[in-house]
N, C-alpha and C positions, 0 to 999 in steps of 0.2 A: 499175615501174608504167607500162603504157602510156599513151600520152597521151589516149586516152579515159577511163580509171579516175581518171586525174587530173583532166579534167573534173567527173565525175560528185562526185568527193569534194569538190572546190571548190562546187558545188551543194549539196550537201548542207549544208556548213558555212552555207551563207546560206540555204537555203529550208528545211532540216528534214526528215528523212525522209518528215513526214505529207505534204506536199506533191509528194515525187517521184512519177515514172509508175511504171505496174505494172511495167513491164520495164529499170528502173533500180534498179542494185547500193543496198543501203540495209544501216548498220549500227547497231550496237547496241552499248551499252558494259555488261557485267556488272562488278558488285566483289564481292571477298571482302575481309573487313578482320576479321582476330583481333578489333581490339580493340571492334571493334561487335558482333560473330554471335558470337564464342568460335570454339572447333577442338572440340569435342566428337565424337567419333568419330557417322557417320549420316551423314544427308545433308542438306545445308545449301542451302536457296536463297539464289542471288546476288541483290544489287539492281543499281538502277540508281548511278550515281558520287556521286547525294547519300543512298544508302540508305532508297529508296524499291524497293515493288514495283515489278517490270519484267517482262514475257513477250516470249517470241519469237510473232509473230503465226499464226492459222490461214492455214496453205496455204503459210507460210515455205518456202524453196530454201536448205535453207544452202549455202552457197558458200565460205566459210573463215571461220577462227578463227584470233586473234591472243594470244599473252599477252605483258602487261605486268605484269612481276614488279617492284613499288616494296620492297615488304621482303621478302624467302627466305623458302620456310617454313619452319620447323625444329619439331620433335618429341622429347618426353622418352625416344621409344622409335624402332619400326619403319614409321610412319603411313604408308599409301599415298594416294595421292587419285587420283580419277576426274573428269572434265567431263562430262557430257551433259546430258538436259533431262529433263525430267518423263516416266515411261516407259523411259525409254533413258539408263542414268544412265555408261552409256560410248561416247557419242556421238559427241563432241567426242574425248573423250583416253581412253584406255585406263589402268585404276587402274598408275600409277609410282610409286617409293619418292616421300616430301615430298623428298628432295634430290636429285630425277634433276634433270638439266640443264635444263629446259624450267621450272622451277620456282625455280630459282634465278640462274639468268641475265638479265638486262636484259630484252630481249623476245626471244619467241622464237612463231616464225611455224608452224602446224600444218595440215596436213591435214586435214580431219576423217576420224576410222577409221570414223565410215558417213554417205553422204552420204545428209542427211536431209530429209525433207518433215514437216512439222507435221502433225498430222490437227486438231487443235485449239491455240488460246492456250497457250505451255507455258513452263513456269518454267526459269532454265539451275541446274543442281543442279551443286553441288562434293561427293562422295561420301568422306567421310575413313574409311578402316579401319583397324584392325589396333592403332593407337595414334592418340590424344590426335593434334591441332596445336599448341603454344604461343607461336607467335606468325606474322606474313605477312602482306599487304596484296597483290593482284594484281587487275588489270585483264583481263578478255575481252572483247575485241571482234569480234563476231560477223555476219558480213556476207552478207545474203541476198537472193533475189530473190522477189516476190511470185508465186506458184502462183495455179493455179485451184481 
């Protein structure tokens, strides 16, 4: 992390995203938590870390995506899951089996596979196919710059 991004995150920890300028990196934390939402195959909006709604704001820059995987997913069957956001429900991450590497590993740091601009407030969506979730607990963290 260069020592600007370092700056701006130390900032952020004390002033809060709503405070930073238009043109300072700002992030967002999504959760999924089985034992709050279920794994129901659909698509499931994330909240925020105390499971409240949360949006990515209108005119958002995403810039990257982080995941923090606290519990694996696992699945009674084949489940895929997908990240993106309301609209664009593979945004973020492209649908992976529940046990690809990025889902089961400690954290693991993504590209996003399209780099996105909001048109409107949008919700971050976890998309589960194919099979059931039965249990998982993950963190995104979503880091963007405000557009016009």
């Amino acid at each position: 992390m260069s020592a600007q991004n370092n700056r701006n995150r130390k900032m952020q920890d004390l002033i809060g995203n709503e405070k930073l300028g238009r043109f300072q990196e700002k992030t967002l934390c999504f959760m999924y938590d089985f034992g709050t939402q279920g794994g129901a195959a659909g698509a499931i909006t994330m909240t925020d870390q105390d499971g409240n709604a949360q949006t990515l704001p209108d005119n958002a820059l995403l810039t990257s995506a982080t995941f923090d995987v606290v519990t694996a997913l696992t699945s009674g069957g084949s489940a895929t899951v997908a990240l993106g956001w309301t609209g664009t429900a593979a945004g973020i991450k492209a649908a992976a089996d529940y046990d690809h590497a990025s889902y089961t590993a400690a954290t693991q740091a993504s590209s996003l596979a399209i780099n996105g601009k909001m048109s409107s407030a949008s919700s971050v969506l976890m998309t589960i196919a194919t099979a059931n979730l039965t249990a998982g607990k993950m963190y995104l963290y979503i880091s963007y710059i405000e557009g016009f």
